[in-house]
N, CA, C and O of each residue as an XYZ file, in Angstrom:
424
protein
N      -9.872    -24.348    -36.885
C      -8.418    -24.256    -36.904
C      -8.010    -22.804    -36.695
O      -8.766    -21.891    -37.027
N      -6.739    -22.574    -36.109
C      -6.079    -21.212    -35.875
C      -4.986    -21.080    -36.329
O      -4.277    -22.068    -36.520
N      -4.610    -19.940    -36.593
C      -3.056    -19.883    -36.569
C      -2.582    -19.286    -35.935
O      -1.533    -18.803    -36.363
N      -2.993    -18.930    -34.575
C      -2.218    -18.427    -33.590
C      -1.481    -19.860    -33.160
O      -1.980    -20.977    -33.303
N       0.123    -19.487    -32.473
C       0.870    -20.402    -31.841
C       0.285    -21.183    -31.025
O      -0.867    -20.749    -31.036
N       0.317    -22.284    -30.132
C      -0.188    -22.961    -29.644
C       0.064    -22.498    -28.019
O      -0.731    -22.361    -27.089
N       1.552    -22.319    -28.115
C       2.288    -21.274    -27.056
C       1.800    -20.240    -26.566
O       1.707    -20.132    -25.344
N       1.298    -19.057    -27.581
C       1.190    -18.086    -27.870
C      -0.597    -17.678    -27.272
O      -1.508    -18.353    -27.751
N      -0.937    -16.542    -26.220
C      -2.450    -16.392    -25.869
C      -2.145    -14.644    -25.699
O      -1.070    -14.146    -25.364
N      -3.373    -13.936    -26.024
C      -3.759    -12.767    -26.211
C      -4.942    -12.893    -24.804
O      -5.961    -13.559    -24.623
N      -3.853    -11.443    -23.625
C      -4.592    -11.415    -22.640
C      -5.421     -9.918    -22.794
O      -4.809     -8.899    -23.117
N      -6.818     -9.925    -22.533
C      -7.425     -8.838    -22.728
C      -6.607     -8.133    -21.497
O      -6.167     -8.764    -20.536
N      -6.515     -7.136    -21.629
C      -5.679     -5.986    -20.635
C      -6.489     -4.594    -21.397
O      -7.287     -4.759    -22.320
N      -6.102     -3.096    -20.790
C      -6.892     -1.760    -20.894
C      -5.227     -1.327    -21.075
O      -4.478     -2.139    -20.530
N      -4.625     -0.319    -21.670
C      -4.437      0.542    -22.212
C      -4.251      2.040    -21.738
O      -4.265      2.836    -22.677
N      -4.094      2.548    -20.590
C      -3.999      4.070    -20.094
C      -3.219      4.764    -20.969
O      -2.195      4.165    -21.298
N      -3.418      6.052    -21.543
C      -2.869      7.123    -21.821
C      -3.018      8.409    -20.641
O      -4.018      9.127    -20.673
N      -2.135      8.582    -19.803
C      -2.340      9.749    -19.260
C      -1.603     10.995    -19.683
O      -0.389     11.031    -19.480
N      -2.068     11.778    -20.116
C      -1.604     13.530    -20.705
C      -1.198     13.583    -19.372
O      -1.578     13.102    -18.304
N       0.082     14.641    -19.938
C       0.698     15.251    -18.589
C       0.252     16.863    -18.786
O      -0.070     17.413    -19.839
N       0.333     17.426    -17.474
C       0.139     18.919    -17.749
C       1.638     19.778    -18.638
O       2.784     19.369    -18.455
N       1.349     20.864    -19.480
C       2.579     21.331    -19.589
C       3.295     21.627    -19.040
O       4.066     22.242    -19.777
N       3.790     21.613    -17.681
C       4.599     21.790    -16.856
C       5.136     20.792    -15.800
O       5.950     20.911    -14.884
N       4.397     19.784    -16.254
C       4.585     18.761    -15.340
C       6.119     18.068    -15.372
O       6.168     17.059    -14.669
N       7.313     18.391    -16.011
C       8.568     18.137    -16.002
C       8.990     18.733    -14.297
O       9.901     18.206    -13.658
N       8.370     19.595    -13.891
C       8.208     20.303    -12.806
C       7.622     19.979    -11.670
O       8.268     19.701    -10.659
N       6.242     19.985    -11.732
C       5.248     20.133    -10.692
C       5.212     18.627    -10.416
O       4.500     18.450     -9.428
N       5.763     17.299    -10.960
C       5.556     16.136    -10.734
C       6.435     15.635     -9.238
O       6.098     15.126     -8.169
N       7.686     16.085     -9.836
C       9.094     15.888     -8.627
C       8.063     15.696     -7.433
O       7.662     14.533     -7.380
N       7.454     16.654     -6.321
C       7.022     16.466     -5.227
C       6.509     14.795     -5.012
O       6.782     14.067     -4.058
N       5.907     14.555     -5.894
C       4.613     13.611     -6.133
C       5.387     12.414     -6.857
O       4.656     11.433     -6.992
N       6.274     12.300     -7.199
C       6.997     10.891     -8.554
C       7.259      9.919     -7.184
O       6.356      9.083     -7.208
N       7.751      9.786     -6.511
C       8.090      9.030     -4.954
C       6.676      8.033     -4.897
O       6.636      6.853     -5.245
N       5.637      8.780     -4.405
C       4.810      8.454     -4.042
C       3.744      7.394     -5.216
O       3.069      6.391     -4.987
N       4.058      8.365     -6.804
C       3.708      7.905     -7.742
C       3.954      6.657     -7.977
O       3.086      5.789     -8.077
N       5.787      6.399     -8.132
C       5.959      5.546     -8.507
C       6.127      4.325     -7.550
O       6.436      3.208     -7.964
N       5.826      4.722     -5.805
C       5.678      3.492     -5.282
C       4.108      2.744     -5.393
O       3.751      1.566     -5.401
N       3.572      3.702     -5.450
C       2.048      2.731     -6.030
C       1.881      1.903     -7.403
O       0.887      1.246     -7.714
N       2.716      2.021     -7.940
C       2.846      1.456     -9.358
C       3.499      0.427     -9.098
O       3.057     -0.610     -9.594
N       4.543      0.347     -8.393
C       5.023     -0.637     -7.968
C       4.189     -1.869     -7.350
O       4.164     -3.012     -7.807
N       3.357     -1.285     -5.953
C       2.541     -2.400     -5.408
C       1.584     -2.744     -5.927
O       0.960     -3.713     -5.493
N       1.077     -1.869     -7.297
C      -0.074     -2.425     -8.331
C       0.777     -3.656     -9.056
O       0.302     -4.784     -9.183
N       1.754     -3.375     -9.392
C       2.805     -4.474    -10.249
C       2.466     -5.675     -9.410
O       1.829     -6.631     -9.853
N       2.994     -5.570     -7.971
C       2.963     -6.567     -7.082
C       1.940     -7.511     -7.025
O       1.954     -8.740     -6.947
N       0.814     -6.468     -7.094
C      -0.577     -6.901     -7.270
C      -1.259     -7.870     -8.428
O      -2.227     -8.626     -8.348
N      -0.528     -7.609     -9.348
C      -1.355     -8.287    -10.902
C      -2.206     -7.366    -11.337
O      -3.224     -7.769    -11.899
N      -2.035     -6.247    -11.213
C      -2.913     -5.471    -11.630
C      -2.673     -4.355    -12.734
O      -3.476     -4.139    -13.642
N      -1.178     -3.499    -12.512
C      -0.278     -3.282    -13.627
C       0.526     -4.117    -14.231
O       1.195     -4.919    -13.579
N       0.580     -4.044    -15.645
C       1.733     -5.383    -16.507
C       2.532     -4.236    -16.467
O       3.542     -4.412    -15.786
N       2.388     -2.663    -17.165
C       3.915     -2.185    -17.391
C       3.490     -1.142    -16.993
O       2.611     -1.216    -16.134
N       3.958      0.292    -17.473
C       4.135      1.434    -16.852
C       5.429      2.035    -17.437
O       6.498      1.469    -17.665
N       5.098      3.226    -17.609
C       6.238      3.978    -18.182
C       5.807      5.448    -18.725
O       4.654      5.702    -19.074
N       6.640      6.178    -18.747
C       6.331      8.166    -19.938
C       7.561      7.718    -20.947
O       8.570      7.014    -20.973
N       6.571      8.850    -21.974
C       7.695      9.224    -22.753
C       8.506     10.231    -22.515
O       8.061     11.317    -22.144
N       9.812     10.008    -22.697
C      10.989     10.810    -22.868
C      10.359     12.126    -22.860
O      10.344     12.556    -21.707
N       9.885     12.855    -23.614
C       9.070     14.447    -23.527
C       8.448     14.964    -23.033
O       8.269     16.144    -23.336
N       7.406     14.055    -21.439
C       7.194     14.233    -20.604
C       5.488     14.745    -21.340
O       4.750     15.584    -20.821
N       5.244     14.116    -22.399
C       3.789     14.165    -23.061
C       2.832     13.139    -22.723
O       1.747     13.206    -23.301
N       3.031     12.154    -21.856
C       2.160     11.344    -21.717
C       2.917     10.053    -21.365
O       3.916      9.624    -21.942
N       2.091      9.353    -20.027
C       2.075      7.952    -19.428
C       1.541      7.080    -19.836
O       0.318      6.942    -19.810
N       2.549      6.093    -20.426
C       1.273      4.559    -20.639
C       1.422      3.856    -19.130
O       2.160      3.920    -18.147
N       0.247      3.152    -19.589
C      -0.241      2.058    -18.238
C      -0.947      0.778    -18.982
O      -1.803      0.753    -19.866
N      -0.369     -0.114    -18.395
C      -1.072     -1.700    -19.160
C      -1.464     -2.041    -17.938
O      -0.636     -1.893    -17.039
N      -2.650     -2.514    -17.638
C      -3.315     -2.637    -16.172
C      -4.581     -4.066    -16.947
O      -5.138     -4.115    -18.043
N      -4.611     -5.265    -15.447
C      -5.639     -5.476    -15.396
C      -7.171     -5.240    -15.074
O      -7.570     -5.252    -13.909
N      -7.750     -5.093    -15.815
C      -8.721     -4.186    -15.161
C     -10.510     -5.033    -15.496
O     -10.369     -5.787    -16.459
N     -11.795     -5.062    -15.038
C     -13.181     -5.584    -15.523
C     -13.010     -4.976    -16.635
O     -13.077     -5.599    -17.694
N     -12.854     -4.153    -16.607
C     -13.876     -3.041    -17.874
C     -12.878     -1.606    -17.763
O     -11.884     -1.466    -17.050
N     -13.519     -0.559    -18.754
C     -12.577      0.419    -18.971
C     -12.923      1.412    -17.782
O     -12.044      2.223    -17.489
N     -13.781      1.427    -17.264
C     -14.315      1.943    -16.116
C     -13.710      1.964    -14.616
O     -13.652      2.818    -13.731
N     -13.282      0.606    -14.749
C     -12.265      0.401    -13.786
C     -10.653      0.663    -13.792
O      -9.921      0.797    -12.811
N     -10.290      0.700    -15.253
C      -9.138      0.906    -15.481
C      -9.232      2.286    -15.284
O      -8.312      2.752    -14.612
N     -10.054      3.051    -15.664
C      -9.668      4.802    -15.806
C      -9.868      4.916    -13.800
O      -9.318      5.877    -13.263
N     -10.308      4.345    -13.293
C     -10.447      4.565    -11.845
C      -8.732      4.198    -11.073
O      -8.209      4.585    -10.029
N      -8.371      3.486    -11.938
C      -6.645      3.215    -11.557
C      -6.103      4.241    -12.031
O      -5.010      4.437    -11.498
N      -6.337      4.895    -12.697
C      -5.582      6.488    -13.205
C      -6.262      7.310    -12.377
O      -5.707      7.649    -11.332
N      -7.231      7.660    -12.598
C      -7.966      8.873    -11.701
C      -7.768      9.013    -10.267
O      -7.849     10.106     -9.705
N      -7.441      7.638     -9.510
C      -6.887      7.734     -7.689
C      -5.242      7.701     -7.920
O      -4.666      6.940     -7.141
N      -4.519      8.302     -8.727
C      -3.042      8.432     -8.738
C      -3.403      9.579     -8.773
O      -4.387     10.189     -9.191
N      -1.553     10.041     -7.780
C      -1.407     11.417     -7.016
C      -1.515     12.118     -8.155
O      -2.214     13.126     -8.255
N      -0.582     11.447     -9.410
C      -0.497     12.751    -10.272
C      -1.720     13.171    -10.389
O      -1.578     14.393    -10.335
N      -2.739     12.978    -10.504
C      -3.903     13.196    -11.463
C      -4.932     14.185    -10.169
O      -5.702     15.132    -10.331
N      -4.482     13.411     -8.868
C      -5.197     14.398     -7.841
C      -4.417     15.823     -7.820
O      -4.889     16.821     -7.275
N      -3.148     15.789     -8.492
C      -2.331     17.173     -8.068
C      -2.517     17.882     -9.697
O      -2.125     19.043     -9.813
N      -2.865     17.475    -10.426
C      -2.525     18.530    -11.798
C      -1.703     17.872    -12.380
O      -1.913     18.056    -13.578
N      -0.851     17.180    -12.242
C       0.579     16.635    -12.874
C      -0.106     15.990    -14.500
O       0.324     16.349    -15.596
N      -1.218     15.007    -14.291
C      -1.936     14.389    -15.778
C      -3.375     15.252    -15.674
O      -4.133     15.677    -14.803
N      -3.274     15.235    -16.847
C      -4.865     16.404    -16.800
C      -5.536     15.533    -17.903
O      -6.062     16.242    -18.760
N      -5.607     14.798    -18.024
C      -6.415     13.676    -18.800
C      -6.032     12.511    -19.257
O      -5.199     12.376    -20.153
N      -6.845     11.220    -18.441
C      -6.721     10.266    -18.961
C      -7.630      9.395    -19.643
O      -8.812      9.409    -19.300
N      -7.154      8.470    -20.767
C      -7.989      7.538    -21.611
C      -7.801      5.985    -21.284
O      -6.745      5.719    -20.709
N      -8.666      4.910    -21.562
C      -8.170      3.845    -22.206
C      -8.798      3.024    -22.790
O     -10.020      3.155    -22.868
N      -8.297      2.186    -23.237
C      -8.640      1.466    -24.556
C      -8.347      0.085    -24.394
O      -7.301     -0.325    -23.890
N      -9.242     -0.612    -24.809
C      -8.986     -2.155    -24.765
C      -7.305     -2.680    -25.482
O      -6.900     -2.429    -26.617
N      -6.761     -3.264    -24.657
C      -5.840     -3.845    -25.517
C      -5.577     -5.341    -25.480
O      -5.622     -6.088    -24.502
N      -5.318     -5.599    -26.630
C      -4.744     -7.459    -26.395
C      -3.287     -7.766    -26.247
O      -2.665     -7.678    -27.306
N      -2.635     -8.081    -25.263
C      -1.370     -8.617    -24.753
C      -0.576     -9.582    -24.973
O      -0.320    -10.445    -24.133
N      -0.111     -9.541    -26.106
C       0.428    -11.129    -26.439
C       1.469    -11.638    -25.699
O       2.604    -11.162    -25.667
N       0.898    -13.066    -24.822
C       1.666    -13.603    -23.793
C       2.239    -14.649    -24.377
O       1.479    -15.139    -25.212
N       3.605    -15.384    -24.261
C       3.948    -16.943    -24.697
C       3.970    -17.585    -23.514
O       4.810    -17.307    -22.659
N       3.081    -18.477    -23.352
C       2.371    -19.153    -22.543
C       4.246    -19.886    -21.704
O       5.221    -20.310    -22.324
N       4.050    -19.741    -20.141
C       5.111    -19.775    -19.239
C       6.398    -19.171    -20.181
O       7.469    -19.605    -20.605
N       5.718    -18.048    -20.237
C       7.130    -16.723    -20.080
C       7.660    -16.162    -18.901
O       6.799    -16.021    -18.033
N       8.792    -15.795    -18.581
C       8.891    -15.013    -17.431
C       7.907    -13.719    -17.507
O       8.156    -13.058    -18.515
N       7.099    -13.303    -16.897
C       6.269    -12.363    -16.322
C       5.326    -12.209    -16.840
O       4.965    -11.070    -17.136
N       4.697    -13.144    -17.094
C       3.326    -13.468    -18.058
C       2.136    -13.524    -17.227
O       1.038    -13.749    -17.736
């Protein structure tokens, strides 16, 4: 027996943290265009669930489908920012996704 909802499924997904450089409120502008249209066609893809920085310009999350964490940090590491300086280190971490089974964007 469970007590998770019946509705209710936990999708393994990875977790990105990307550090931004300290200056990257700056040095990103050239590169955010380009950034954020690949994020987009990863979306398209099934491959990013979300995407977003914080307000302080300290760091990018990324919810990505990914095999393994290996592959997920390879979806951070071929973004412009990260080829230009803009993130100077990224992590991730297993995460579980709680979906309600036929949600919109599940």
């Amino acid at each position: 027996m469970t007590d998770q909802p019946s509705d209710v499924t936990v999708e393994p997904t990875w977790l990105i943290e990307a550090t931004y450089a300290p200056d990257a409120a700056e040095t990103r502008t050239p590169f955010r265009g380009r950034h954020l249209a690949r994020l987009a066609e990863l979306m398209d893809a099934g491959v990013v669930v979300a995407a977003g920085a914080f307000a302080d310009v300290s760091a990018s999350i990324i919810i990505v489908r990914a095999a393994d964490e290996a592959a997920a940090l390879d979806i951070a590491r071929s973004d412009i920012y990260m080829a230009n300086g803009v993130w100077v280190e990224v992590r991730a971490r297993a995460f579980g996704r709680v979906v309600r089974s036929g949600a919109a964007g599940s």
